[in-house]
Every structure is written in C-alpha cells, then in structure tokens.
N, C-alpha and C positions, 0 to 999 in steps of 0.2 A: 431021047432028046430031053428030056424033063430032068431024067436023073445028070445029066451034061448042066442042065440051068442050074440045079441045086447044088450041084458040085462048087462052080461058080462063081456064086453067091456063097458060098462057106469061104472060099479062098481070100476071096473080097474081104469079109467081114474079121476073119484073121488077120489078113494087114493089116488093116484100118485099129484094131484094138493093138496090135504090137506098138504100131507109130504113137498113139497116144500114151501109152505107159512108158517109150523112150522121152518123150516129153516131162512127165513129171520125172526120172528120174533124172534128169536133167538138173534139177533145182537140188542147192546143197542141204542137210537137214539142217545146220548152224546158220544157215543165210539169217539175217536179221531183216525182222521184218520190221513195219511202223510199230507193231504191239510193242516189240522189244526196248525200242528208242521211247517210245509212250510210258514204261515201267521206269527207265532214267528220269526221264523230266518230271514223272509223279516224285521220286524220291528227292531229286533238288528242289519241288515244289514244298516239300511236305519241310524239308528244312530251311529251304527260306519264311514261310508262315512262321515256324517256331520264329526264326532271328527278328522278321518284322515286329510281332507279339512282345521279342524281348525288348526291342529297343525302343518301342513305340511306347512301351510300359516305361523303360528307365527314362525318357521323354516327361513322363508325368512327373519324376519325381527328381530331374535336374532341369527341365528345361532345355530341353537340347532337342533341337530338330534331327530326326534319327533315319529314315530310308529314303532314298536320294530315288528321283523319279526315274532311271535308270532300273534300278532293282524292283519298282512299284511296275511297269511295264513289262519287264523281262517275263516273258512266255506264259504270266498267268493266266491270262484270259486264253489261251490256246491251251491251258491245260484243263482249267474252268472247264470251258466247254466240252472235253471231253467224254467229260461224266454226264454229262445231257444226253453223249450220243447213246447211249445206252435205250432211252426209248425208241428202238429200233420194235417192241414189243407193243405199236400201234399195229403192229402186221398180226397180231394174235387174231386182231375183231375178226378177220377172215376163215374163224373159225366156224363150223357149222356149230356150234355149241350157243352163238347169240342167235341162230335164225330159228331156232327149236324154242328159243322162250315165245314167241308166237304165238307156236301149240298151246303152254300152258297158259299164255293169257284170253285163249277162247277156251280153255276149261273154264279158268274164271270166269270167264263171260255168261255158258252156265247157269251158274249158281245164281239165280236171282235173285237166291234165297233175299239177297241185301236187299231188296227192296222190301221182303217180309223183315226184314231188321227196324226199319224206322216204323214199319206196323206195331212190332215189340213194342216199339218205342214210345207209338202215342196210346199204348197199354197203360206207360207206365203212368202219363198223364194222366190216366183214368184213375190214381188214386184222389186226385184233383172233386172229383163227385162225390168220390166216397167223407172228404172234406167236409163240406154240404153236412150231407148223411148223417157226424158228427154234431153239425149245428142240429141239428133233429133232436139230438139228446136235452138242447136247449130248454124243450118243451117240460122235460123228466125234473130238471132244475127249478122252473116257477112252479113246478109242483112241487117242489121242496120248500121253494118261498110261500106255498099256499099254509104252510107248515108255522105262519107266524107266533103259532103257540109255545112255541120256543121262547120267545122273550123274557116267558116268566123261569128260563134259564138263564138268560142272559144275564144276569148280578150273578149266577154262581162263576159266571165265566170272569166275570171283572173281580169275584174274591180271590180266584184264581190268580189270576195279574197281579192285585196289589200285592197279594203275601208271599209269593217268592221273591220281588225284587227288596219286601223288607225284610225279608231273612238274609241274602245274600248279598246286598247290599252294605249292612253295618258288620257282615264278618269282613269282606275284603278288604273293607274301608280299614279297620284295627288290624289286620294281618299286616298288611304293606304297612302303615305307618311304624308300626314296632320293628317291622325287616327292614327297611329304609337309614331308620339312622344308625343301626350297626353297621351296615353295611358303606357308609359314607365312610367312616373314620377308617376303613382297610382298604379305602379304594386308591390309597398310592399301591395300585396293583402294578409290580416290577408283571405283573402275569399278561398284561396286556404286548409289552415288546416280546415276550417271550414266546405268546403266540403268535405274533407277527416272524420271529424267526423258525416258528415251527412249517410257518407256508412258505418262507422260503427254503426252508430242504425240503419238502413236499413238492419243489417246483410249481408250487399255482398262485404267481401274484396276483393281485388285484389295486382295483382304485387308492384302496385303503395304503396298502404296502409299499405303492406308488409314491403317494404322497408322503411317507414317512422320510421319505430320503427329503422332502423339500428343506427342511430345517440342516441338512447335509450340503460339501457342495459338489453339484451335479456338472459332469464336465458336458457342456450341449454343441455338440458339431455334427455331421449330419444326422449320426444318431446320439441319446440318452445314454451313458451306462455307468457303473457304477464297480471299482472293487470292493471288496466284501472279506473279509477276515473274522477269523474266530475269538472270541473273549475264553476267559480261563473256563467257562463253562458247557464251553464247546456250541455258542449259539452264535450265529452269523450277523456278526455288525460291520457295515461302511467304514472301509480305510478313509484316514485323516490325511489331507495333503501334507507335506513339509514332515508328518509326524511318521507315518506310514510309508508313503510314498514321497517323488518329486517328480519335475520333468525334467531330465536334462539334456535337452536339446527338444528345438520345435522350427522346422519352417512349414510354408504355405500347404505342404501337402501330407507333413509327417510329423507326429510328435511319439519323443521317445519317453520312458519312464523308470524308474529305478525303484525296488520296491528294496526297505528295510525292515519288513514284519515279511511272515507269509503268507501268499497270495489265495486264499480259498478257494474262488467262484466269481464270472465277471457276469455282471446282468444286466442286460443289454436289450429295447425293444421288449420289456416285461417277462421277459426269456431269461436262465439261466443258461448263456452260451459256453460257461467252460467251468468243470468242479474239478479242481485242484485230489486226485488220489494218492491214498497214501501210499508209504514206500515210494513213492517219486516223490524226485529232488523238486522245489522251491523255483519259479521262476525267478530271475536276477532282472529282467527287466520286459518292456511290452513296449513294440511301437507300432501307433495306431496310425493307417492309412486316410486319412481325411477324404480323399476323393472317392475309394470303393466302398470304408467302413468295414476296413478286417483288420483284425491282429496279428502279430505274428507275436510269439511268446518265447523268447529265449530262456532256458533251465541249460542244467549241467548235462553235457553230452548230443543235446543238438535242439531242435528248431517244433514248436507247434505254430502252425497256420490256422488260423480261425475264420473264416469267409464263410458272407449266404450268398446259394445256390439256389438259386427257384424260388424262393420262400422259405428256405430252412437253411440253419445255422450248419456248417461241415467244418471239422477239424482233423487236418494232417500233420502227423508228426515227422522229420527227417534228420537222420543222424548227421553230427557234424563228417565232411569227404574227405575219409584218410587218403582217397588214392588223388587227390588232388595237390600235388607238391610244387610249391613257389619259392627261385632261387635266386639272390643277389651274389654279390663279389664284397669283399672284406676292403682294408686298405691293401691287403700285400695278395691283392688279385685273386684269392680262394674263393671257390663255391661255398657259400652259406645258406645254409634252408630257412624260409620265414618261418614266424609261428606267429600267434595270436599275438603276439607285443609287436607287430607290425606294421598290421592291418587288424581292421573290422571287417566279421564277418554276417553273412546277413540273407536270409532268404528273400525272393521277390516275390509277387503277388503272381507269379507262376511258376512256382516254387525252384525256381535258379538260383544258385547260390551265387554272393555277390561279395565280392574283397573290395576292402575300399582301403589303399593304405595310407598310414599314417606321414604326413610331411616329412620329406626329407630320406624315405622307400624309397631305393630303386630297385625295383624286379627288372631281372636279368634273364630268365627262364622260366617257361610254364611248361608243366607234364603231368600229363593225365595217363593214368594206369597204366604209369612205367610207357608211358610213349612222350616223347619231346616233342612239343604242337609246338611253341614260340621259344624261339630265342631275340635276346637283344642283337640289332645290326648297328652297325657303326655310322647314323646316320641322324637326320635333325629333327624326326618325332621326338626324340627323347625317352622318358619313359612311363610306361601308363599312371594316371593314377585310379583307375578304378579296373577289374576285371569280372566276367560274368562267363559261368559255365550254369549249361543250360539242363534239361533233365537227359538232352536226347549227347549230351557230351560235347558239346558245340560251343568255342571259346567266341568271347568278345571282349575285345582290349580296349579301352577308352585311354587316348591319351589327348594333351592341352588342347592341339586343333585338328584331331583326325580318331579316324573308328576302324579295325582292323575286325576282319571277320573269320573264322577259320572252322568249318568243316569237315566230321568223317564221312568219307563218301569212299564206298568200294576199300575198306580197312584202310583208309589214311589217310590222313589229314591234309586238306588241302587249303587255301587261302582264296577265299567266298568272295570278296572286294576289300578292298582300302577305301575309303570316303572323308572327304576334308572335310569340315565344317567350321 
C-alpha cells in the first residue's frame, strides 16, 4: 500500500512539472517585452537631449525660442525615472552580511582599552608638571645672577658691540655708494621685459606680469585675456589691436577677430590657455563666446575649441566634415555643390558643426555620408538660412519661421518634428 502511495505521488508530480514547462514554452523568445520598448525610448531620449542642448544653445546665440513644450514633456520624465528604478538594491539590506556587524561591534565593545586611551592622555598632560619642574631650574639662574662679578666684563662685551658695527658699517656704507651709481646709468634695463617674457614661457604669471599688460589694451568681458605674439627675438609681446589684430563682427553674445600677425599664446585668468605649435598653420581668426567664456579658433583645415571644464582650461581640435555635402540648383536647373564662398562655417559650444549661408544661398539638398537626409519641397518654408549637424549625425534646419529636425534612428533618417516659431 505505501509503495501504491509513492507511486502516486511521483505520477502527480510529473504532471504537474510537464503542465508548467508547456507554459513557459508557450511565450515566443522574440516576444518584446517593456525592457525592449525601454532601450527605444532611452535612444529617442538620448537624441532628443543632444537636439534640446543644440538648440537651446543656438538660442543663446540668435535669440530664438527653440523646444516647444510638446517636445519638453514628451516621455522624459517616464524615462527619467526609469533609471531610479534601478534602486531595486534596497532589497540587498536583507542580507545577513549587516546583522553580523553586531558581532563585531560587541568585539569593540571589548576593548575598553579606549577608556585606557584618555588615561594615555592625561599622561600626556603630565608634561604640564614637568613644566614647573623647569621653572625649578629658575633657582640655577639667580645663582648665575649671584655671579654679579661679571660686570667687570661687561665694557668688554660693549667693546664688543661698538667695533664691529664700526668696521662693518663704513665698508657697506662705501661699497653700495660706488655700486649704486654705475648701476643707475644701465638701468634702462631692456633685461627687465625680458624677464617678464621668460615667466611667460615658464607659464607662472604673477601680480607683477599682470600688471604689465595695464599700459596695454585689455579686452574685459567676463574674463581678462590677452593675445600675445612674438618679436624678432623670439620673446612673447601683446598684440596691438587694428595693428595685429581687429574685430570684425561683434553682437551681445559673440565677438569675432581677425588676426594679421601670428597668433602665439592667449592668456586668460593668469593662465596660458592656448600656445600656438610649430609646424601648425596660423590661426585666421577667434570667436570669443561672451556668455560661457570659450574660444573656438579657426586655422587651416579645421576647428580648436577652447572651454573650462571644472576649473581647468580643455581644448578640442575638429577637422573641417568632408562627408557633409550641401546642394543648390544653377539657373538652367543643375545640381551644384556649396563650398566655403557660400556659407560660413563654424563650430558650436558643443562641438556641432554650423553653416550659416551667405544672402541670397539656396540649399536645395543636405547628405551626410552619401545618404540624402533633406531635400527642398515645393512649399512656403522657403529655404534655410542656417544649418546644424550635430556630433551624434543629427541635422537641424533653421529657416525664416520654422525649425525642422531630422534624426538617425534604426539606420535612417527620419523627421524628429517641424516647429513654427
């Protein structure tokens, strides 16, 4: 009869494990789950951030109200918070690993020794008597005053006094007076700027070096800084506005410059933030952001960026984007490729590249590495006047009253929103 129970019970428990494993295979392995739809909306997440970041930025530097509360709501906060859920690792505490520190805090417990510690301690106070003990020696001293017999040393101690200060007195007096006045008539020392340009290639200004530039003119907006070029003697002097340099062009948040010497070294907040190396070409021009307090340095063949990060000066260099091709129409309807006589090119303070074209451009076509993101429609935007590709490949078309956005997502380009403004 038992072996009839046990029988039983095995047949039972073999069913029962069959039914359950036709259950899971049940479920497809491709079935998508929330995780999978969670990995989409992090990557539209992660490139709407870039698009807000760019346009919130060219915002600073046109003026233009740039992400419509539509795209500021859309799913962030649902994806935000995703990444909180991750503290699901409150369930660790349930470790026996925190109820065992207990144990070792009644080992501590223990050691009372600590209370023999502040014992240690008012030891040490005990040199405090030994203090005293010292004044004791006090007594060893009036017995040295009892020693008055000394007095009739005392004139030897004061011939002592007077006749070194008259020896040493009327030599130094005659030394410096006879080195003094040779020394005046050479002291149009060219040696003093020249030391001053030795601490500036040493990188360690000071007060002094500071102040040199005052008699110079210092251009002051949020920071101090200063170009700097080399004389025939290879020592680092302050470019001359109008002589050296100029500005040519300046609004509320940008000013450009044009430099006609070569550009050395810019110093900035008592720093040497950029030294001009040889064999690389000559900056042609710098425009300085007002609102962050960075550079971007245009030279032959592409872009340095110069911005602080943390507390410290960082510079990136970026070549100009052969694989970014911009196309209009001629008069007798042919495809024509832009080049630099059409637009201005330009990096942004997150290092996007930015066309700005020249009055009276029409871009007809944008393609990025041989793939065709925009063409012109036959409709009443007209056509852009500024464009932005971003680091992650991400076009943005600015035209007269509207913003077009456009997106790789899953290898191809798609069309992110249209926005009036």
């Amino acid at each position: 009869m038992k072996i009839m129970n046990i029988y039983v019970i095995f047949i039972y428990t073999f069913i029962f494990v069959i039914l359950k494993s036709s259950n899971c295979s049940d479920q497809y392995p491709g079935y998508s789950t929330p995780d999978d739809t969670e990995d989409e909306d992090n990557n539209f997440d992660t490139v709407v951030r870039e698009l807000e970041s760019l346009v919130t930025e060219d915002d600073k530097t046109a003026g233009d109200t740039v992400v419509s509360d539509n795209l500021m709501q859309h799913g962030l906060g649902h994806i935000i918070s995703q990444p909180y859920q991750p503290p699901e690792q409150p369930d660790q505490p349930t470790q026996p690993e925190p109820v065992t520190y207990p144990g070792p805090d009644q080992t501590y417990q223990p050691p009372p020794a600590q209370p023999g510690y502040p014992i240690g301690y008012e030891q040490y106070p005990q040199p405090i008597p030994h203090g005293p003990g010292y004044t004791g020696y006090g007594p060893y001293q009036p017995g040295y005053q009892h020693q008055p017999q000394y007095p009739g040393y005392d004139p030897y101690q004061q011939f002592y006094q007077p006749t070194p200060p008259q020896y040493y007195e009327p030599t130094y007096s005659q030394t410096p007076q006879q080195a003094k006045p040779p020394y005046q008539p050479t002291l149009p020392r060219p040696s003093l700027p020249l030391s001053q340009s030795e601490k500036y290639r040493q990188h360690k200004p000071d007060d002094k070096t500071v102040s040199s530039y005052g008699s110079l003119e210092l251009i002051k907006l949020n920071k101090k800084f200063v170009f700097l070029k080399k004389d025939p003697e290879g020592n680092l002097l302050p470019m001359i506005e109008r002589q050296d340099y100029k500005v040519i062009w300046e609004n509320k948040n940008l000013i450009r410059y044009s430099f006609q010497n070569g550009l050395e070294s810019i110093f900035c907040d008592n720093k040497f933030i950029y030294t001009h190396r040889e064999k690389k070409p000559y900056c042609s021009s710098i425009t300085y952001n007002k609102t962050n307090s960075s550079f971007v340095i245009t030279r032959e063949g592409g872009f340095v960026q110069i911005k602080q990060i943390k507390g410290r000066w960082i510079a990136v260099g970026r070549k100009y984007p052969d694989y970014i091709k911009l196309y209009t129409h001629d008069s007798e309807g042919k495809e024509q490729l832009l080049t630099t006589e059409h637009y201005y090119l330009d990096i942004t303070d997150k290092c996007s590249f930015k066309y700005t074209f020249i009055l009276g451009v029409m871009c007809t076509k944008v393609v990025i590495k041989d793939e065709v993101v925009w063409v012109k429609k036959p409709d009443n935007k007209g056509f852009p006047n500024v464009l932005s590709v971003t680091t992650r490949l991400n076009l943005v078309l600015y035209f007269p009253r509207s913003r077009i956005v456009y997106s790789k997502m899953n290898n191809r380009y798609i069309q992110l929103y249209d926005e009036q403004y």
